[in-house]
C-alpha positions in Angstrom: 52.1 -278.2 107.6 51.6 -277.5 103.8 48.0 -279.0 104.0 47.1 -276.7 106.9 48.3 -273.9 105.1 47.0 -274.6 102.2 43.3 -275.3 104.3 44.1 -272.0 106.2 44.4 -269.9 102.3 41.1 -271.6 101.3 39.4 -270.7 104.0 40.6 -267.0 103.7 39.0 -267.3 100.2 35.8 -268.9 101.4 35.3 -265.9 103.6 36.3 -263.3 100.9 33.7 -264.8 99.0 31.0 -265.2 101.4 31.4 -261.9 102.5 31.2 -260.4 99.3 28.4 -262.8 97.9 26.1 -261.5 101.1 26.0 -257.8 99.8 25.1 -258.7 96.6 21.8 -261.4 97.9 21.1 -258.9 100.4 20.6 -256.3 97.9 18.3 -258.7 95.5 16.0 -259.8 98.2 14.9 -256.6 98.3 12.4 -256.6 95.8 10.0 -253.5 94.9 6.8 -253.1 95.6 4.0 -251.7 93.1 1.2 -249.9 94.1 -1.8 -249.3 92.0 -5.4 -247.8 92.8 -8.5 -250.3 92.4 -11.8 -248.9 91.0 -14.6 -249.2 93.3 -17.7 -249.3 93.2 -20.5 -250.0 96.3 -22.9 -253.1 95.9 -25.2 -253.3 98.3 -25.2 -253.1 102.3 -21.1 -253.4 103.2 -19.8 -254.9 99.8 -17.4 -253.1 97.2 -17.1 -254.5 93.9 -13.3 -254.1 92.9 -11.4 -254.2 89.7 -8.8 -252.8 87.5 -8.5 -248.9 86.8 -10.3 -247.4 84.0 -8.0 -244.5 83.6 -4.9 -245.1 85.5 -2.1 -247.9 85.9 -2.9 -251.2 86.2 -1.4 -254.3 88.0 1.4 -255.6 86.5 0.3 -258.7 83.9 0.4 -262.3 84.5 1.6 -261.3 88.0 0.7 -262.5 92.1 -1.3 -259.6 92.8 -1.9 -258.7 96.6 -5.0 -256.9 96.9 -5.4 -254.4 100.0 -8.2 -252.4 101.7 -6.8 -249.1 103.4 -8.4 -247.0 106.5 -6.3 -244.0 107.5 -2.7 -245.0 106.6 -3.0 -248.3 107.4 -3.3 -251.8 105.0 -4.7 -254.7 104.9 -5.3 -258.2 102.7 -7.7 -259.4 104.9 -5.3 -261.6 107.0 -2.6 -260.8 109.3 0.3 -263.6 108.5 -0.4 -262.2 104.6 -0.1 -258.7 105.9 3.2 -259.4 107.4 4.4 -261.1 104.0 3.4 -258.4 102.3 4.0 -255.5 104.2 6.1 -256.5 107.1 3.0 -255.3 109.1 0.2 -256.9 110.9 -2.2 -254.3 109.4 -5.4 -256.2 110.2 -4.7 -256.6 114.0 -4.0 -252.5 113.6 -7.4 -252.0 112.4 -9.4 -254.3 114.3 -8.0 -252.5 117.8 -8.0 -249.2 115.8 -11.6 -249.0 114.3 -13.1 -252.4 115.3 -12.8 -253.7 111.8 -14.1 -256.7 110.5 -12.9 -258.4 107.4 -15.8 -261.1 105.8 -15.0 -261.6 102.5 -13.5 -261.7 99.1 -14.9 -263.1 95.9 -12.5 -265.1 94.4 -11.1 -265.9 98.0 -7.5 -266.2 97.1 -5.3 -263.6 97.8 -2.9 -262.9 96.2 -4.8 -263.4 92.8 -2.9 -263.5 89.1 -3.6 -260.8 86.9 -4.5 -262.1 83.3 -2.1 -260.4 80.2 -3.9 -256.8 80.5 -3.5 -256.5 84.0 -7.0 -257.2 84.8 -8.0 -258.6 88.3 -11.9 -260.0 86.7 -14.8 -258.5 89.1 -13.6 -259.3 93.0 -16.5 -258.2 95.8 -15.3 -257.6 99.1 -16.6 -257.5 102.4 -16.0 -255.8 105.5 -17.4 -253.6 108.4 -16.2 -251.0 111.1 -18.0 -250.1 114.4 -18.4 -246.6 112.6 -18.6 -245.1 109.2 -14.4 -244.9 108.5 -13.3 -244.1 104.8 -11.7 -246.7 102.9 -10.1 -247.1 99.7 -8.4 -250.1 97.7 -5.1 -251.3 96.2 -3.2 -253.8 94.5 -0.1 -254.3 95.3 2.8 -256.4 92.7 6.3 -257.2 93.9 8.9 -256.9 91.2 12.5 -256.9 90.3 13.7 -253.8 88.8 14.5 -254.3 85.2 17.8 -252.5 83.8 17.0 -250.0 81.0 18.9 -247.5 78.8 19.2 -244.0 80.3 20.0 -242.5 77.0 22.8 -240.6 75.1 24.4 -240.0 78.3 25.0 -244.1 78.5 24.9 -246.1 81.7 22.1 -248.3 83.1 19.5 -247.2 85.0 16.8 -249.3 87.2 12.9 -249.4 85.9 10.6 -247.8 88.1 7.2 -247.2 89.2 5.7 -243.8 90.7 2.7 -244.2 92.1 1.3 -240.6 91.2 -1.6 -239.6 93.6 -2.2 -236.5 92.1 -3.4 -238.2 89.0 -4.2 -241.8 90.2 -6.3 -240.9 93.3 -7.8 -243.8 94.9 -11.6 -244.1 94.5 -12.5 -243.9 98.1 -15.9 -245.4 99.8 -17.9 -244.9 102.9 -20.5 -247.3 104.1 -22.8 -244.4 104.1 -24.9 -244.1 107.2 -28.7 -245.0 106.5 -29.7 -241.2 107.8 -28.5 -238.8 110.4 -30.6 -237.0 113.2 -30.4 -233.5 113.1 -31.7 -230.3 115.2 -34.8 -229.3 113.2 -33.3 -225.5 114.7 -29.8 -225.3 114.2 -29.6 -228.0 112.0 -26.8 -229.4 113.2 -26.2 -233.1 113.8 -27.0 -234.4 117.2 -24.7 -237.0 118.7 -26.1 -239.2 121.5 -29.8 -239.5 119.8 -31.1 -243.3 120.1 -32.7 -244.6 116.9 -34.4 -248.2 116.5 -35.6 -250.1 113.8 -38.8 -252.3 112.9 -39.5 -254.8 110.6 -42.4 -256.5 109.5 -42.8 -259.5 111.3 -46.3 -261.8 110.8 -48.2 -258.5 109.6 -46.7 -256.2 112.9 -43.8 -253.6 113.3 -41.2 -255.2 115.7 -37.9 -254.4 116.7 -35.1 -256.1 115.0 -32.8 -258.2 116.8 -29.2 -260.0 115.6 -31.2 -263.4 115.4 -33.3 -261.8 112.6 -30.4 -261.4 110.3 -28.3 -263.5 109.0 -24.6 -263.3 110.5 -25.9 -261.4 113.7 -24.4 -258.0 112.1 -26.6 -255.1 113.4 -26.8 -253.2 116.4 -30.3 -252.2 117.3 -31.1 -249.4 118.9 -28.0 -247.4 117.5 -27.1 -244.7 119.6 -25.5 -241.7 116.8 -22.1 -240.6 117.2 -20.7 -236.9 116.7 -22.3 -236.9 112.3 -25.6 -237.6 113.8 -25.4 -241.2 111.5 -27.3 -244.6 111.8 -26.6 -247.3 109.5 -28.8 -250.6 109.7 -27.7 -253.1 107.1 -30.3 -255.3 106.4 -32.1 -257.7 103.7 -35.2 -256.7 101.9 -38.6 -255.7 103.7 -40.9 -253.5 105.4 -39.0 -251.2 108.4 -40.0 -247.9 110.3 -37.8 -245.8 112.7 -38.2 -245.0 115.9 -35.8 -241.8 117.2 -35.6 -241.0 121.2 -36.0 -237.6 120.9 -38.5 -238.1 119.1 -39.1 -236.7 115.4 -41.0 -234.1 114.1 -44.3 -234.9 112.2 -44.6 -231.6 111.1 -42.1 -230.5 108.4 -43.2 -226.9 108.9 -40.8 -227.0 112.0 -37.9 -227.2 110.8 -35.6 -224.3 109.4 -36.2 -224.0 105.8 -32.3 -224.0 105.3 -32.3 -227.7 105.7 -32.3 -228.4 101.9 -28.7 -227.3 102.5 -27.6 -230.7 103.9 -30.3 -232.7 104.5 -32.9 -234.9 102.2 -35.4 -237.7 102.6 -36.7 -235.9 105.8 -38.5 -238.4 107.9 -41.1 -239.0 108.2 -43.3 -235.7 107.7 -41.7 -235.8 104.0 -41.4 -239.7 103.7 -44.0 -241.0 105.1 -43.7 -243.7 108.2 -42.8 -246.8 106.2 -39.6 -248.0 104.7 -39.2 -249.9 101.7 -36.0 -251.7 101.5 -36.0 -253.4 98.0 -32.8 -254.2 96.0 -31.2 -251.0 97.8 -30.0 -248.8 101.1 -32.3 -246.4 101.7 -32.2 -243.0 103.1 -33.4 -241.2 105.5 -32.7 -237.9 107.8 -34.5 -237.0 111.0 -35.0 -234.3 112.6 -35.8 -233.7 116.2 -36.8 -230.6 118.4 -33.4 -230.8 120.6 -31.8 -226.9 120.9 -28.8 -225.7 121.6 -26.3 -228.5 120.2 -23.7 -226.3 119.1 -21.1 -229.1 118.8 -17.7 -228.8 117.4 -17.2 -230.2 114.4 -14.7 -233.1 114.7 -12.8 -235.2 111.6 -14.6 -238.5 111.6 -12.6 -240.5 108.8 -9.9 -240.5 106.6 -7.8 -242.3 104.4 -3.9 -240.6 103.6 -2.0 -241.4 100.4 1.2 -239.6 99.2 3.2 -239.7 95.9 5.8 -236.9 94.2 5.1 -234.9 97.1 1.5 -234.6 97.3 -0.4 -236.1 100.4 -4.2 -236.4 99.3 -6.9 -236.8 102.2 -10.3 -237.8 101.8 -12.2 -238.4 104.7 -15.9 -238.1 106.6 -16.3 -234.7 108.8 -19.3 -234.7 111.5 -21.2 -231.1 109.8 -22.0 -230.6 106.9 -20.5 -228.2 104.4 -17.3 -228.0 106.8 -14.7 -225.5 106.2 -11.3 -227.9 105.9 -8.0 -226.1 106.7 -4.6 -227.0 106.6 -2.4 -226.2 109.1 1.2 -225.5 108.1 4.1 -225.8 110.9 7.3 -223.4 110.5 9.9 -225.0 112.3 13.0 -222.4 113.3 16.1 -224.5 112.9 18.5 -222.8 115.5 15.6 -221.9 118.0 12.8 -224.3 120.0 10.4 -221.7 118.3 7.4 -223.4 116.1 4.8 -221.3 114.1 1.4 -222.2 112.8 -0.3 -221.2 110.3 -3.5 -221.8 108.0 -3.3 -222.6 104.7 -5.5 -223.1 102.3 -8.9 -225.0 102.8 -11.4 -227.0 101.0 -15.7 -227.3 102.3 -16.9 -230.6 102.7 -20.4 -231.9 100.8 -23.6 -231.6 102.3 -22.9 -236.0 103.5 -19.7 -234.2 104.9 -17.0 -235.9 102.6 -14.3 -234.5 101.7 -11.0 -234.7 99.7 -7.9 -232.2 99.8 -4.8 -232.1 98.1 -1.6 -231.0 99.6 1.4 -230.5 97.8 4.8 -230.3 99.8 6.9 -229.4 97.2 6.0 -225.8 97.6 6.8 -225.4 101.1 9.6 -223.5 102.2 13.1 -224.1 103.2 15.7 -222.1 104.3 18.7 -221.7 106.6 16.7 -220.5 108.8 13.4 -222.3 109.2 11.5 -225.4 107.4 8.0 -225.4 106.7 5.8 -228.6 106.8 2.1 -229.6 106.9 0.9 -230.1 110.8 -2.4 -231.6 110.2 -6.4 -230.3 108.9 -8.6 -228.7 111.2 -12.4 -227.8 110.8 -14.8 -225.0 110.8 -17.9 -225.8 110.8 -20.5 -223.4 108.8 -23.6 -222.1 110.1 -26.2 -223.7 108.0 -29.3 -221.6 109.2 -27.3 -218.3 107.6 -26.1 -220.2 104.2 -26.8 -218.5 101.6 -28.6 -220.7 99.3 -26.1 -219.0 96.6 -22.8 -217.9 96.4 -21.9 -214.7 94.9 -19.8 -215.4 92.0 -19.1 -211.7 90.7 -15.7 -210.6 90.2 -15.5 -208.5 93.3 -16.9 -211.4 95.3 -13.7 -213.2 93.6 -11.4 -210.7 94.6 -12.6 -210.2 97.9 -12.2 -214.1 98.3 -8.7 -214.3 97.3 -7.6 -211.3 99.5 -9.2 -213.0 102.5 -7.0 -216.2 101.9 -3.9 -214.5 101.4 -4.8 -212.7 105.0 -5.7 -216.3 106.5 -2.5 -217.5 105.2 -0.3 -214.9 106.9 -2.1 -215.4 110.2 0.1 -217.1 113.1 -2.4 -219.2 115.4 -2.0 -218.9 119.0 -2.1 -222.5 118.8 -2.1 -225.9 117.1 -5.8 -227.2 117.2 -5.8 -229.4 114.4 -8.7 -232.3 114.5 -6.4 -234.9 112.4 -2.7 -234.2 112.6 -0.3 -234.9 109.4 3.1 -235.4 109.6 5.1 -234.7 106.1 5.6 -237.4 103.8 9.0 -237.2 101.9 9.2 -239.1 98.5 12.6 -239.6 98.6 14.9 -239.8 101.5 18.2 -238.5 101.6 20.5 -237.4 104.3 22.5 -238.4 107.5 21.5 -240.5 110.6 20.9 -238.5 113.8 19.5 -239.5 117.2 17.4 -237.4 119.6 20.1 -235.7 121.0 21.6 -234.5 117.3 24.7 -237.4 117.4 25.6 -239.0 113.8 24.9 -242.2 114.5 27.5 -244.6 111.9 26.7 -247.4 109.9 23.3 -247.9 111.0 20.4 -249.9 109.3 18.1 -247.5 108.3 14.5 -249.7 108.0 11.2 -248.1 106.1 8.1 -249.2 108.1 4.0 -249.2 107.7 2.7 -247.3 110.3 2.9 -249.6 113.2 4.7 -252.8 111.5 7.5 -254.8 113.3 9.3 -255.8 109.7 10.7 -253.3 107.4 10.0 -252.8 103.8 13.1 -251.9 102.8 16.9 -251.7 104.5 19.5 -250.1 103.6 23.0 -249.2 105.1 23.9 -246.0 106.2 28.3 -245.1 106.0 30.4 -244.4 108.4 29.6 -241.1 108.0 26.0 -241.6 108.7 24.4 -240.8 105.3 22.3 -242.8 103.3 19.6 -242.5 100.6 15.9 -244.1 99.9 14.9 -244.2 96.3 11.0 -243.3 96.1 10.6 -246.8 94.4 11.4 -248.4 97.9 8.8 -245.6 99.6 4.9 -246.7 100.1 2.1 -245.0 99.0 0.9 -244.0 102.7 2.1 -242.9 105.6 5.3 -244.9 106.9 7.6 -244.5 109.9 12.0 -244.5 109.8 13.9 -245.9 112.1 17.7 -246.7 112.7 19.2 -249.7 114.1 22.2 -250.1 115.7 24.9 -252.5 115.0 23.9 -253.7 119.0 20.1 -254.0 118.6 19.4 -250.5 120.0 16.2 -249.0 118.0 16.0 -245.3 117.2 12.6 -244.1 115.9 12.5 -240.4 113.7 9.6 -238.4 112.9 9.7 -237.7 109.3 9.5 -234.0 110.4 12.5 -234.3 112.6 14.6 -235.7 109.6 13.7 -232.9 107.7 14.4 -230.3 110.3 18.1 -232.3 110.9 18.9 -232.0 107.5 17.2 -229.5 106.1 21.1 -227.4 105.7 22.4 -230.4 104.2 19.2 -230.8 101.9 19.2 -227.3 100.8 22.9 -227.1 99.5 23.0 -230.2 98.0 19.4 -229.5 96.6 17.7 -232.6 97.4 14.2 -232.5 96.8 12.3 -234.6 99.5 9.1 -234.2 97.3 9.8 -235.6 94.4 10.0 -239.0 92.6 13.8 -239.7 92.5 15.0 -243.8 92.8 18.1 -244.7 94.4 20.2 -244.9 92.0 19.6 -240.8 90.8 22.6 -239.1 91.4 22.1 -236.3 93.8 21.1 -232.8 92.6 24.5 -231.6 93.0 28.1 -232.3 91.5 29.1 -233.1 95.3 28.1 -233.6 99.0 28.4 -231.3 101.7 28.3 -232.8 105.0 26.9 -230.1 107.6 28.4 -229.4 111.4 25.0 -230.2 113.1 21.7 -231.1 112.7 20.3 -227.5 113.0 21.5 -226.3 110.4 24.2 -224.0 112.3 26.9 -224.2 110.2 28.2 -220.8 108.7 28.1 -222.5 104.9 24.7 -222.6 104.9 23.8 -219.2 105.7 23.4 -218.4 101.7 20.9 -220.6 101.2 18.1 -219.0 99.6 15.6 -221.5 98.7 12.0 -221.0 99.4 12.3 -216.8 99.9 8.4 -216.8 99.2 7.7 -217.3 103.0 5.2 -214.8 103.8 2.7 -216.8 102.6 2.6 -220.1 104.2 -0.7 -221.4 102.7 -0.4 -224.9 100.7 -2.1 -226.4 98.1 -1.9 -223.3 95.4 -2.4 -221.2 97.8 0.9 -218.9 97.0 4.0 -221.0 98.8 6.3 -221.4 96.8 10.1 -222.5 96.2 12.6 -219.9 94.6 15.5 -220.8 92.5 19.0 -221.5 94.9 20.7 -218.7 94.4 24.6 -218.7 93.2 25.8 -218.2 96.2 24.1 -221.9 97.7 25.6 -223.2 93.9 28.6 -222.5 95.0 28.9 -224.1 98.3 28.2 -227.4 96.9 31.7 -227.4 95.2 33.0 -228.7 98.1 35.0 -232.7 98.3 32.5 -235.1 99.3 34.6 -237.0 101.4 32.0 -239.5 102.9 30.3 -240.1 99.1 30.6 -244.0 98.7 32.4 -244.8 102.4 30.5 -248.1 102.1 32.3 -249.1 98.6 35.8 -248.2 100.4 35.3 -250.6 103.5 34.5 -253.3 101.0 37.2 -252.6 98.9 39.9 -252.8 102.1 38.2 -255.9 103.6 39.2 -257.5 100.6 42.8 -256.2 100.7 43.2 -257.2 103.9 41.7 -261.1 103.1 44.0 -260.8 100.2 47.3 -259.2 102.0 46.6 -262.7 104.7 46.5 -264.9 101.4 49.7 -263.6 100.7 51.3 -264.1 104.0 49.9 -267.6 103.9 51.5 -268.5 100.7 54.7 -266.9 101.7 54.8 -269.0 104.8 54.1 -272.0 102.5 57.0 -271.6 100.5 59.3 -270.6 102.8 58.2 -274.3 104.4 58.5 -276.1 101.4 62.4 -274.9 100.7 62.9 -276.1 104.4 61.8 -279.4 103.6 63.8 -279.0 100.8 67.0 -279.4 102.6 66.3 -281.4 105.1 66.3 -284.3 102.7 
């Protein structure tokens, strides 16, 4: 009897233990990750030349460093069982049904590679391809283990971190630029549907190329021109000519003078016929009597990274000297009603290129409505009128800034954006809802690449539903949340719908969602107040204040900004926070209850023994 007893007590213990033990290795197999721009630089035909930043942070030394290629928002090494490693997210089989993409090569091969003691990664070429032109940039990526430092005077520990800080670390982006476009030599706009082939040189005559002529096969010959009006022929060194169906102009007196605006190396009146590939691309654009193409100018490419707030896009539009505008959505918490609006708005170069920076933090949010970006859309600009230069008086000035603050203020009829944007919070921090507004308790909350199967990082929400992701555990790009349930049951959320669920909760506790704040930051306010509803409803949220600047809704310096919380809003976070640190108190009676069994046990076992006692 004693020894089962005594078995029963140890296993009580065993369980304690175990119990315990798994929420401490749970938390330290999480490890960060560490994100860091690469330098690049094109060498030739569909090769970068990769290595450590010049300017900004570095890998981390002496250190298994992961490098990644990036199109849109999504990553990868090269390989898809490394992606998964790394990532949790098969990003090559995303890009390869995505954008038809092709990995075929990297110089050293292995990957990961070691850093050496600076942080250097040496000179590493890679290789790739995409059925069309796509933007692309590259990262290296470090797992660590945060490091405990001093947080000051005020005493505690606090955990090392790393921000990756687009706005001042933006990644050197690269297009495989096409070999020319065809444009109409009238409107000069590009012309999508326009067949061009290539010749070589073969035994002293102009033939076309075919795959067998190049080594790997990789060309498509003729090319037909998508909505920029590009080609692109990689090839090895030689003689070439171009053939266009329409065909081109001979005389450069045909075409609108305005040209210069966008175009260059205009073949072949200005070129001649022959091409001379030696040691380089080479470029040419071709123009073609077609009228009447009036096409809409469409977002070609892009690559998204985020950090502190800021979502930066660079990316390929189809016209020229495009007009890129940011659409802002104003989404009215107690109401279905949604407002869009334009923003500010940068113009593409004369290749089409372009970068924008979009900074969230200055959005507005109040009790009654949330603001958030809804995506870029594109005017294109009527090259034939440009005026070869802009006015740069002070009235011109003037009149410029009066017009944006007008476009701002402007409610479109409708959303028509070319590439939508959902926000990108930098640090999460609020309670689990479903689609139909319940609290959904104790749920794994998972932070996923766009599209991957295994999360980054867990964590556990209370019984209460809330939780809280440290912007060290967030990626640089685009990522998706989602909830599981202690049965299996999946629910995805939109980043903007957990901002429109909490936004009450957010404003009176001020938690930024655009800014760098880890885990283990306290939150803004002395306490946490738990709101009624995921709209927002509740009466204590009605004196929020926060973001009164809403008339104008443009991004990007364009005028939104955030106002101070008034006193009022202070005040309403003195409320108990009676679902801070639930998780801690279910611990803390599990135990109890192991122990309070101990206890009986023992009790039993001596109340045994004293039998025994007298029976001899």
């Amino acid at each position: 009897m004693r020894k089962t007893i005594f078995l029963f007590n140890q296993f009580l213990v065993a369980v304690l233990l175990a119990f315990l033990c798994v929420k401490v290795v749970s938390a330290a197999e999480q490890k960060n990750r560490r994100w860091v721009c690469l330098d690049a630089d094109r060498s030739g035909g569909h090769v970068a030349t990769l290595t450590s930043s010049k300017l900004g942070a570095k890998p981390l030394p002496g250190t298994a460093t992961y490098i990644f290629v990036c199109i849109g928002s999504t990553c990868t090494t090269g390989d898809s069982q490394r992606d998964i490693v790394a990532t949790g997210s098969d990003g090559l089989s995303i890009l390869s049904g995505t954008y038809g993409y092709k990995f075929e090569g990297m110089n050293p091969s292995t990957n990961p590679l070691t850093s050496d003691s600076n942080g250097g990664i040496g000179s590493v070429t890679w290789q790739d391809s995409t059925k069309d032109s796509q933007t692309r940039i590259w990262m290296a990526m470090n797992f660590y283990t945060p490091s405990t430092t001093s947080a000051g005077a005020a005493g505690g520990e606090q955990q090392g971190t790393f921000s990756f800080d687009v706005a001042s670390k933006k990644c050197v982006s690269i297009q495989w630029d096409p070999f020319g476009r065809v444009f109409d030599a009238t409107t000069l706009e590009p012309v999508q549907g326009a067949r061009v082939t290539l010749l070589f040189k073969k035994n002293g005559s102009f033939v076309p190329m075919t795959p067998s002529d190049v080594v790997g096969g990789g060309i498509v010959n003729p090319y037909t021109t998508t909505a920029d009006g590009g080609f692109s022929f990689v090839v090895p060194d030689g003689e070439y000519k171009l053939v266009a169906n329409p065909a081109a102009l001979t005389d450069s007196k045909a075409v609108n003078a305005k040209y210069a605006n966008a175009y260059y190396d205009i073949y072949p009146s200005l070129t001649g016929d022959d091409i001379v590939e030696q040691g380089g691309m080479q470029h040419r654009d071709v123009p073609i009597a077609t009228l009447n193409t009036n096409t809409t100018a469409t977002i070609m490419s892009s690559t998204i990274t985020q950090g502190e707030g800021i979502i930066y896009v660079q990316g390929l539009v189809s016209h020229p000297l495009s007009k890129i505008i940011t659409q802002v959505k104003r989404v009215y918490t107690n109401s279905s009603k949604v407002e869009i609006r334009d923003g500010d708005f940068v113009l593409a170069d004369k290749l089409g290129k372009f970068a924008i920076e979009i900074n969230q933090g200055e959005f507005a949010n109040t009790a009654q409505y949330v603001d958030m970006i809804a995506g870029l859309r594109v005017e294109k600009v009527n090259l034939t009128t440009l005026a070869q230069k802009k006015d740069s008086s002070f009235f011109a000035w003037i009149g410029e800034q009066i017009r944006k603050v007008w476009e701002g203020s402007v409610v479109s009829a409708q959303f028509n954006s070319q590439l939508a944007l959902e926000p990108i919070p930098s640090y999460i921090e609020g309670y689990a809802y479903d689609s139909a507004g319940k609290v959904l308790s104790g749920v794994t909350v998972g932070i996923y690449m766009k599209g991957g199967k295994n999360p980054l990082y867990t964590t556990q929400a209370d019984m209460s539903g809330h939780f809280k992701v440290g912007s060290e555990n967030i990626p640089p790009v685009d990522y998706d949340i989602r909830y599981t349930q202690a049965t299996g049951v999946v629910t995805s959320v939109t980043k903007s719908t957990f901002l429109t669920q909490n936004h009450a909760y957010m404003a009176v506790n001020k938690v930024n969602a655009f800014e760098y704040r880890t885990t283990n930051q306290a939150t803004g306010s002395s306490s946490i107040t738990k709101t009624t509803s995921p709209s927002g409803s509740s009466g204590s949220d009605s004196s929020n204040s926060a973001g009164k600047k809403a008339g104008n809704s443009s991004t990007s310096g364009s005028g939104l900004g955030r106002t101070p919380t008034s006193a009022a809003e202070a005040a309403n976070t003195n409320s108990a926070g009676a679902f801070a640190g639930m998780q801690g108190m279910v611990l803390v009676i599990v135990a109890l209850v192991v122990l309070a069994l101990i206890g009986v046990g023992a009790f039993i076992a001596m109340k045994s023994k004293r039998q025994e006692t007298q029976t001899y």
